[in-house]
C-alpha positions in Angstrom: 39.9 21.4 -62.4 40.2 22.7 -66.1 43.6 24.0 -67.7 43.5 27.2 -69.9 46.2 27.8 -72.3 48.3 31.0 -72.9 48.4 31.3 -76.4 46.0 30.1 -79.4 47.3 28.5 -83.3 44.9 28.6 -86.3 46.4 26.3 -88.9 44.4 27.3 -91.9 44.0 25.2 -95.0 42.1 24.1 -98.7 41.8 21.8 -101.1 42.7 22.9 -104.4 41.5 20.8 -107.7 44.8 20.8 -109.4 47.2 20.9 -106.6 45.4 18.7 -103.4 46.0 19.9 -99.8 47.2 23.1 -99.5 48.4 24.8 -96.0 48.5 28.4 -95.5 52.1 29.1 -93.9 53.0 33.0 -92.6 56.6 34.6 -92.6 57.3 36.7 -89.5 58.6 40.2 -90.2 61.3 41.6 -88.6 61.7 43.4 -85.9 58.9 40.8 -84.0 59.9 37.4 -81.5 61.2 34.6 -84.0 62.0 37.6 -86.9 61.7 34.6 -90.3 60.0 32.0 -89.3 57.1 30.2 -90.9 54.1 29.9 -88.9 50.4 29.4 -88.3 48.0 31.9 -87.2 49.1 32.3 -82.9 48.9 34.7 -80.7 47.8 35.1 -77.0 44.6 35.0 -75.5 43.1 38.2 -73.9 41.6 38.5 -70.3 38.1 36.7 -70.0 38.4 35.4 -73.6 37.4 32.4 -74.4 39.7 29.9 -76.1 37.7 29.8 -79.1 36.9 33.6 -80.1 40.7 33.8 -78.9 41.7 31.5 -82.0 39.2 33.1 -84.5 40.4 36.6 -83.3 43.8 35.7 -84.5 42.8 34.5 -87.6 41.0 37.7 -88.4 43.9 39.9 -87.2 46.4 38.1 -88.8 44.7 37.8 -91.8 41.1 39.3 -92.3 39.5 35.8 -92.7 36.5 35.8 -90.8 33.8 33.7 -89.9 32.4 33.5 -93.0 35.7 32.4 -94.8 35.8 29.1 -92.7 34.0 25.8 -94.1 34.3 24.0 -91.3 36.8 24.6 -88.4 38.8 21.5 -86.1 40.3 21.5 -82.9 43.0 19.4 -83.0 43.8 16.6 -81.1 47.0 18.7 -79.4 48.1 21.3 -76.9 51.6 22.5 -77.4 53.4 23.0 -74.0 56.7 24.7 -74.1 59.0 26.4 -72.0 59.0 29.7 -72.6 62.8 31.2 -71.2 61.7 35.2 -71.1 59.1 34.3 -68.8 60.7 31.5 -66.9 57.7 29.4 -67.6 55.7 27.1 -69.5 53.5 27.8 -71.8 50.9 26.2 -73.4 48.9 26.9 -76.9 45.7 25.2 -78.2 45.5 24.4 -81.5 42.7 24.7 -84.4 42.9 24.2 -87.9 40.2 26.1 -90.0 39.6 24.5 -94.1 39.1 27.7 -95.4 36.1 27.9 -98.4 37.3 28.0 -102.0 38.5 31.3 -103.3 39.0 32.7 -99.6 42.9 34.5 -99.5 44.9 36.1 -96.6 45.5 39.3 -96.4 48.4 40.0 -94.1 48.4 42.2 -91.1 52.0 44.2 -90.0 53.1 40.9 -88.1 54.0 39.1 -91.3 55.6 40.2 -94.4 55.0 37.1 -96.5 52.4 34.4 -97.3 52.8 30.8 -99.1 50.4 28.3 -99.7 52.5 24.8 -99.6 52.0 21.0 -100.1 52.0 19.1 -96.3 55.6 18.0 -97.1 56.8 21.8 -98.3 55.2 22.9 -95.5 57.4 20.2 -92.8 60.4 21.8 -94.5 59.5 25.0 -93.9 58.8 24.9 -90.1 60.8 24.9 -87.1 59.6 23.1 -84.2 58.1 19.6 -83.8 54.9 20.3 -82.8 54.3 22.1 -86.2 54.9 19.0 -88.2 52.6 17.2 -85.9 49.8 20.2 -86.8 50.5 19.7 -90.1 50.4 15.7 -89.7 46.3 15.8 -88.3 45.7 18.2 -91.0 47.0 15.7 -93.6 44.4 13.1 -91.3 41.4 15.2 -91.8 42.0 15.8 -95.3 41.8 11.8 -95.6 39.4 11.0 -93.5 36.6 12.8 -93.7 33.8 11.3 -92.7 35.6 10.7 -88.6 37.1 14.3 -88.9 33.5 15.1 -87.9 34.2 14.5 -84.9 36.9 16.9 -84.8 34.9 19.7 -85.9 34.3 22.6 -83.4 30.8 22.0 -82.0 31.2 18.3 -82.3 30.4 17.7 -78.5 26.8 19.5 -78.8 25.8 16.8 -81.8 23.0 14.6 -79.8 24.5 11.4 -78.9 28.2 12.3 -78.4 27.8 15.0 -75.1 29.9 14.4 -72.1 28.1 12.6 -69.7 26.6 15.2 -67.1 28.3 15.8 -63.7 26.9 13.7 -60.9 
């Protein structure tokens, strides 16, 4: 039986020369659920759409990077599940992180009205909920260990030798 989530996150990140690991945090604008906040690429996944297009949709809408912005993109070790109170349910959101490739910027779509990008520990301060500072936690992991972060990287499974074993 396979789970699908509700909502997609898009943590997007660099490294820059003179300042190290960088995350890309997004202010909420008014008049929108959580009206302040700082927060990853998320939003909800459409009918039929897969989890991934779901995740890069977002981080096109939400930003205009696209495909071609992205060095290498992760799916991180994580599903958020929450309870969600206006629905009287839980919810749950898969979570990617994209490095983005140097010189790529943001540019923000009407669901934010601010952009920073922030050191790992600026960017714990600047969160709300737990399972943001856990995001940013892998992030910091990648980063530093690159060479096993390969096996993180979206498409990792169809790299010969590491596919699931087929169903019997």
């Amino acid at each position: 039986m396979s789970f699908r989530p509700d909502l997609v996150s898009c943590w997007t990140f660099r490294i820059d020369e003179g300042r190290g690991l960088q995350i890309l945090l997004l202010h909420r604008a008014p008049g929108r659920i959580f009206p302040g906040i700082w927060q990853p690429v998320t939003g909800g996944l459409e009918p039929g759409e897969r989890i991934l297009e779901g995740a890069l949709r977002e981080l096109v809408e939400e930003t205009g990077i696209g495909p071609d912005g992205i060095a290498t993109l992760y799916g991180l070790d994580q599903v958020n599940l929450f309870h969600a109170d206006h629905l009287d349910a839980l919810q749950a959101e898969a979570v990617f992180a994209a490095e983005l490739r140097p010189g790529v910027e943001a540019v923000l779509s009407h669901e934010h009205d601010a952009q920073r990008w922030v050191s790992p520990d600026e960017a714990r301060e600047m969160v709300m909920w737990p399972a943001y500072r856990e995001s940013i936690k892998q992030i910091e992991w990648i980063s530093a260990h690159r060479e096993m972060a390969t096996l993180m990287q979206v498409g990792a499974w169809a790299v010969e030798g590491s596919a699931p074993p087929p169903k019997p």
